[in-house]
C-alpha positions in Angstrom: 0.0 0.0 0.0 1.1 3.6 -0.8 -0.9 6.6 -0.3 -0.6 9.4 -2.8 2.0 11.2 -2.1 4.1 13.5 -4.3 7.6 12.6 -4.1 10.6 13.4 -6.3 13.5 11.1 -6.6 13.7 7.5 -5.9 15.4 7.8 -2.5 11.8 9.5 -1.4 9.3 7.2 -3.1 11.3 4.2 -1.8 10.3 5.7 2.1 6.9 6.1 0.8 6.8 2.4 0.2 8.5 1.5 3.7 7.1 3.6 6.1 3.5 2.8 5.2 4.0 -0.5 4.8 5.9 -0.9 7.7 3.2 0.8 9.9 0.6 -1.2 8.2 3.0 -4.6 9.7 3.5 -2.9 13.0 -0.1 -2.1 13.7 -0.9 -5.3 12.8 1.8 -7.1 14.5 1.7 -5.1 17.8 -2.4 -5.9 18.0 -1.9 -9.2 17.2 0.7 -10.0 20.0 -1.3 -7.9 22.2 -3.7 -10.3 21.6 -2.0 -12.7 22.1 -0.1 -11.4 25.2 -3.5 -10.6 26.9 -5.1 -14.0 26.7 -2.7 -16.7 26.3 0.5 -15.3 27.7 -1.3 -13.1 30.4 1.9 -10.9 30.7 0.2 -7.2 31.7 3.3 -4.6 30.7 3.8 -6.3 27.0 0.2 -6.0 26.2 0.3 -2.5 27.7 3.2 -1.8 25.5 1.4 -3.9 22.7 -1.4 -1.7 22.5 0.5 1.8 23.3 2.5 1.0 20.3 -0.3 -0.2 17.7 -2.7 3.2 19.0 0.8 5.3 18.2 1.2 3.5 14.9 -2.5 4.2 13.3 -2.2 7.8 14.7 0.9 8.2 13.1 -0.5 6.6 9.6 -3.4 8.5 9.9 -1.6 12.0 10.4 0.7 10.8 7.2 -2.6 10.0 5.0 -4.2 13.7 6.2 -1.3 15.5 5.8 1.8 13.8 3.3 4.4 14.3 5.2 7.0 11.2 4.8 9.7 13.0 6.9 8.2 13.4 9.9 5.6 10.2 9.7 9.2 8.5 9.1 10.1 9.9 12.4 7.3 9.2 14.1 7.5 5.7 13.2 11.2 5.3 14.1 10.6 6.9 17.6 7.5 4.3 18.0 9.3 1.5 17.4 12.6 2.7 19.4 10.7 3.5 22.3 8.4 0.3 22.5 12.0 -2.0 21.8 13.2 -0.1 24.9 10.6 -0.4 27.3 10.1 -4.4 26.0 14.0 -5.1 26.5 13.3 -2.9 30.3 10.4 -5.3 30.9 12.0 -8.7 29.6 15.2 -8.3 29.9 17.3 -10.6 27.5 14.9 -13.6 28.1 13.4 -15.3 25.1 15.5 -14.0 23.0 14.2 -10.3 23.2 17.6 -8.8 22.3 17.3 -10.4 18.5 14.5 -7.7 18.0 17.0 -4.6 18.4 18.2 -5.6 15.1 15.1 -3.8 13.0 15.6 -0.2 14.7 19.0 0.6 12.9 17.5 -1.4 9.6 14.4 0.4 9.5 16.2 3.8 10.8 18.4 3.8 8.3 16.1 2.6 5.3 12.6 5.2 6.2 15.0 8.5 7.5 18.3 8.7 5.7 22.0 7.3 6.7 22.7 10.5 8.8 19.0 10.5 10.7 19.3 7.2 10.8 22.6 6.9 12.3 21.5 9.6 14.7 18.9 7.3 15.9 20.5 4.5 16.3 23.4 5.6 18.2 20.5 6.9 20.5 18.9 3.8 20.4 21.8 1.6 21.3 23.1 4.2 23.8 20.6 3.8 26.1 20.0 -0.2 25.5 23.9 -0.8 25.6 23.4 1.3 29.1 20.6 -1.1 30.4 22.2 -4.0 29.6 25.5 -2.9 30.9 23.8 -2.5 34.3 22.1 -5.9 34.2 25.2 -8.0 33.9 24.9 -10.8 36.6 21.3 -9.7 37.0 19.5 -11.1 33.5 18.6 -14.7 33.1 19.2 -15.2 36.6 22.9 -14.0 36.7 23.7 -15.8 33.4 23.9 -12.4 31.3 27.7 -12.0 31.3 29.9 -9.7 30.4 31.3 -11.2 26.9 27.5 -11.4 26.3 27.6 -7.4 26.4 30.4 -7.4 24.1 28.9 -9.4 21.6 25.9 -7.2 22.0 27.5 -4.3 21.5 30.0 -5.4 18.7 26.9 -7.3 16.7 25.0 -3.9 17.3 27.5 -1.8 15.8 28.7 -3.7 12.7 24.6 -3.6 11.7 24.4 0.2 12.2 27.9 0.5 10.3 26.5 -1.7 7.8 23.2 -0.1 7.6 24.7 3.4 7.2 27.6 2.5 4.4 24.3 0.7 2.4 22.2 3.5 2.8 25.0 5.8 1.6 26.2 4.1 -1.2 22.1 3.6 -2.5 21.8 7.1 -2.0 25.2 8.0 -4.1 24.3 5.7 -6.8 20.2 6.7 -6.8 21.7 9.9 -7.0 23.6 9.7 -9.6 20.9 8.2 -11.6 18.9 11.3 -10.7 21.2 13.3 -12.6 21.7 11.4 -15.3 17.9 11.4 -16.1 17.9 15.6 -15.6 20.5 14.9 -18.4 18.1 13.1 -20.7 15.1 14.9 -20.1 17.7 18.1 -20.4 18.7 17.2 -23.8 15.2 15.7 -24.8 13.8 19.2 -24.2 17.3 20.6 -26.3 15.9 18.0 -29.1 12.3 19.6 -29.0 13.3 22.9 -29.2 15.8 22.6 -32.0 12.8 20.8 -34.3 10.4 23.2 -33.2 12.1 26.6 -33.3 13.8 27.9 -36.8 17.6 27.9 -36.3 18.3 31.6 -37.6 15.9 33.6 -36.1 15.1 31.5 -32.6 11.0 31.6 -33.6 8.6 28.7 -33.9 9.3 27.0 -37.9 6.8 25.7 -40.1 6.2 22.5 -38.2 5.3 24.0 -34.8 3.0 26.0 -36.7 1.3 23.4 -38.4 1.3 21.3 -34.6 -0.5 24.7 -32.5 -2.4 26.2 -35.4 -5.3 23.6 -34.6 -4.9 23.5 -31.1 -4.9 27.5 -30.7 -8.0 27.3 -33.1 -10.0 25.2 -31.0 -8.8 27.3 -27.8 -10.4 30.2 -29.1 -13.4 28.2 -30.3 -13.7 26.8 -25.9 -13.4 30.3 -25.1 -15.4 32.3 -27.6 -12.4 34.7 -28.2 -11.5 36.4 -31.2 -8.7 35.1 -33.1 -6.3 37.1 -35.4 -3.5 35.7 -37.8 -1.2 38.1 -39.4 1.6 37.5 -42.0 4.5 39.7 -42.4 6.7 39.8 -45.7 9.9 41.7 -45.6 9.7 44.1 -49.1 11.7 43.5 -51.8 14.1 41.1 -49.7 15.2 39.1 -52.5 16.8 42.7 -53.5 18.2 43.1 -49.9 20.3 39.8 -51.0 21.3 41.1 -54.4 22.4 44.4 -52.8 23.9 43.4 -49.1 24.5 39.8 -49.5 22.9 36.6 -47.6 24.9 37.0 -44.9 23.5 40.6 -43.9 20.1 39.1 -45.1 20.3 36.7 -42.3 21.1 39.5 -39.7 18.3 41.6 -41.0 15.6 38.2 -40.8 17.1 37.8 -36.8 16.4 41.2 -36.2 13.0 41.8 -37.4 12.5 38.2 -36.1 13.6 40.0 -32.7 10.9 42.8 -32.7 8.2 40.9 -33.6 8.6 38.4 -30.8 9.3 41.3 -28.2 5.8 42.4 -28.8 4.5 38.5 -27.8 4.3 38.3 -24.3 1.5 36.1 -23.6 1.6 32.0 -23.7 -1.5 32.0 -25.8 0.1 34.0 -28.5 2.9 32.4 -31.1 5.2 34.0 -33.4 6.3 31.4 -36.5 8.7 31.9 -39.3 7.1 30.0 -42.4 9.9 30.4 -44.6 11.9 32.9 -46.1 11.4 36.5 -45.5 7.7 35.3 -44.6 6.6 35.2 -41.0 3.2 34.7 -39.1 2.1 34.8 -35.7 -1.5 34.3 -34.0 -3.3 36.4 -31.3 -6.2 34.8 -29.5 -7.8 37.5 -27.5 -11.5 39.7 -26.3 -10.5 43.1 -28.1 -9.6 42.6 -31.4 -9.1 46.4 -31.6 -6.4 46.8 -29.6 -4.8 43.9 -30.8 -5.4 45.3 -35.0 -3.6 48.8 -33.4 -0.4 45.9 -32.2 0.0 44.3 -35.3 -0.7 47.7 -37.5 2.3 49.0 -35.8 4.6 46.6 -36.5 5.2 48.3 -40.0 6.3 51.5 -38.4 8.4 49.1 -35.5 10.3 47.5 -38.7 11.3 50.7 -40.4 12.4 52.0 -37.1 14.9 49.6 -37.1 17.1 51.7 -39.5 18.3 48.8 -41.5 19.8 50.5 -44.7 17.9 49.3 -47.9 18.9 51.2 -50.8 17.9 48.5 -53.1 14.2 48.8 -51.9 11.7 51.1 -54.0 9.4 52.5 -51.8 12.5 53.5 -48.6 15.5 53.9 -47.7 14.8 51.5 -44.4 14.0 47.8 -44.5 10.3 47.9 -44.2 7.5 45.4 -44.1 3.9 44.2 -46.0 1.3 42.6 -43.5 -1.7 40.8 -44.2 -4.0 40.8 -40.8 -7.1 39.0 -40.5 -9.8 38.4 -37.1 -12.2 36.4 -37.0 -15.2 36.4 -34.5 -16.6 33.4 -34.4 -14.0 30.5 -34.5 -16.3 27.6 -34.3 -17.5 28.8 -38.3 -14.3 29.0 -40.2 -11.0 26.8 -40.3 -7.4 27.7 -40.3 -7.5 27.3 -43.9 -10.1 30.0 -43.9 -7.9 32.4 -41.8 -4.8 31.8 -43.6 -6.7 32.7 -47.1 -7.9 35.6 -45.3 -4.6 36.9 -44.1 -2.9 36.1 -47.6 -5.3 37.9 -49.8 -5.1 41.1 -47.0 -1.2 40.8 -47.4 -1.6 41.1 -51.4 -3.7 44.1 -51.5 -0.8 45.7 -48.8 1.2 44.7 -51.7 -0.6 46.5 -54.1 -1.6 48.8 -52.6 2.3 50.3 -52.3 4.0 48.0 -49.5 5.1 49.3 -46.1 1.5 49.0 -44.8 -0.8 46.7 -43.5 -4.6 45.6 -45.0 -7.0 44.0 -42.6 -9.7 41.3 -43.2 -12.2 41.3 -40.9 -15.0 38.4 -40.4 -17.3 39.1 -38.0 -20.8 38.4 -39.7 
């Protein structure tokens, strides 16, 4: 059993999995021999401490179902089980074999809290029952609890709780490092998407993103009953730019208009794509279409502002730019295709209508 709990790495879910189940086994377990304690055995403090420790137990799982804290249902669980080994070793003594049962607190210490909490309480643990059982030599088993009996006690102890801790660490080193090496992977898979969805020159979204989010942004205005507004933008007379400046300074001029339009997209619902060439598109989903026509409009004046020198151009001395806007009102009536032929035909009459400008289509009827 595991409740839901969020967890991050292996080392946490792998507490997850111990401390519930192991207060699952030790509520069961500590009713079971209180049971058992109470009517065959008939021995009072055990099934005292039977029933303290199983009531301690369920609160403790309870509190970790209400409230998903591993860490401290981890300590709570340790300091259960410490404290019930202590007070049945103080009410036994080392008779029927009670001592074995010291050997879960560093095990489970170790495993649910961590090699250094672990170790912390384990060195508690032991200090305190190496103390007891110091003082009860000659005294348990009716004086047969000897000295080399402590010894072994103590040595047996503290090879477990050095093993425990050197295990712990080196699973923690080694889960570790495989936590790193998967930030790696998911690193470079993320490196991988964005170099196939984002065009190498200028940085923005290529022609395959946009053909991925087109629909996805058209049916998120069409949930939300927004308006939606595509706009192309063509660099004029670019292949003239080349002739004039060569490709290399007609790459620098695509990065920076590339540059502008993006600074003007600010919102996660809004993409800028370059679709090829000196072509670029980008798609505005919003409740005031005006405002956003008054954006886009300015985007010829932002271009020209830039100052890039175009002698070869006919209509400035700047680099300037054609763009073809188009909203529609209703999403759920038209397709992409229908906003795309929109936008196109608005770019043309731009065109014709002496570049440097922008044409809006708008379909609100």
């Amino acid at each position: 059993m595991t409740l839901n709990i969020p967890y991050q790495d292996n080392i946490s879910y792998r507490r997850i999995i111990l401390v519930t189940s192991t207060m699952l086994v030790t509520i069961f377990a500590f009713f079971f021999f209180g049971i058992i304690n109470l009517f065959i055995i008939d021995n009072t403090p055990v099934v005292t401490l039977d029933f303290t420790a199983a009531i301690f137990s369920t609160l403790a799982l309870l509190y970790l179902e209400k409230y998903k804290n591993i860490i401290l249902a981890a300590r709570l669980a340790t300091t259960n089980i410490m404290f019930f080994l202590l007070f049945f070793i103080y009410t036994l003594g080392s008779s029927h074999f009670s001592l074995i049962w010291t050997i879960f607190l560093p095990i489970f210490a170790t495993l649910a809290n961590g090699k250094r909490v672990g170790l912390l309480f384990s060195i508690i643990f032991y200090a305190i029952l190496f103390t007891l059982a110091y003082q009860n030599i000659g005294i348990w088993q009716n004086g047969e609890w000897l000295l080399q009996d402590w010894i072994r006690l103590v040595f047996a102890s503290s090879v477990l709780t050095i093993g425990m801790y050197l295990n712990e660490s080196a699973q923690e080193e080694s889960d570790n490092k495989l936590q790193t090496i998967r930030l790696r992977e998911q690193q470079h898979i993320k490196n991988l998407r964005e170099i196939s969805i984002k065009d190498e020159l200028t940085g923005l979204y290529n022609r395959h993103y946009y053909n991925e989010m087109i629909p996805k942004l058209m049916n998120l205005a069409k949930r939300n009953d927004h308006y939606i507004t595509f706009f192309i933008l063509d660099i004029d007379y670019f292949k003239n730019y080349n002739d004039k400046y060569g490709h290399v300074k007609g790459d620098e001029t695509l990065r920076k208009v590339a540059s502008v339009i993006q600074q003007h997209i600010q919102r996660g619902d809004d993409f800028v794509f370059r679709l090829g060439g000196e072509e670029f598109a980008g798609i505005i989903i919003s409740n005031d279409y005006e405002k956003t026509h008054t954006w886009v409009m300015s985007l010829c004046q932002t271009v020209e502002d830039l100052h890039i020198e175009h002698s070869a151009s006919k209509i400035s001395k700047y680099v300037t730019a054609s763009i073809g806007v188009a909203t529609i009102c209703h999403a759920k009536n038209y397709t992409m295709d229908h906003l795309y032929s929109f936008a196109d035909k608005a770019l043309y009459v731009a065109k014709n209508n002496g570049r440097n400008r922008s044409e809006l289509s708008l379909q609100c009827g």
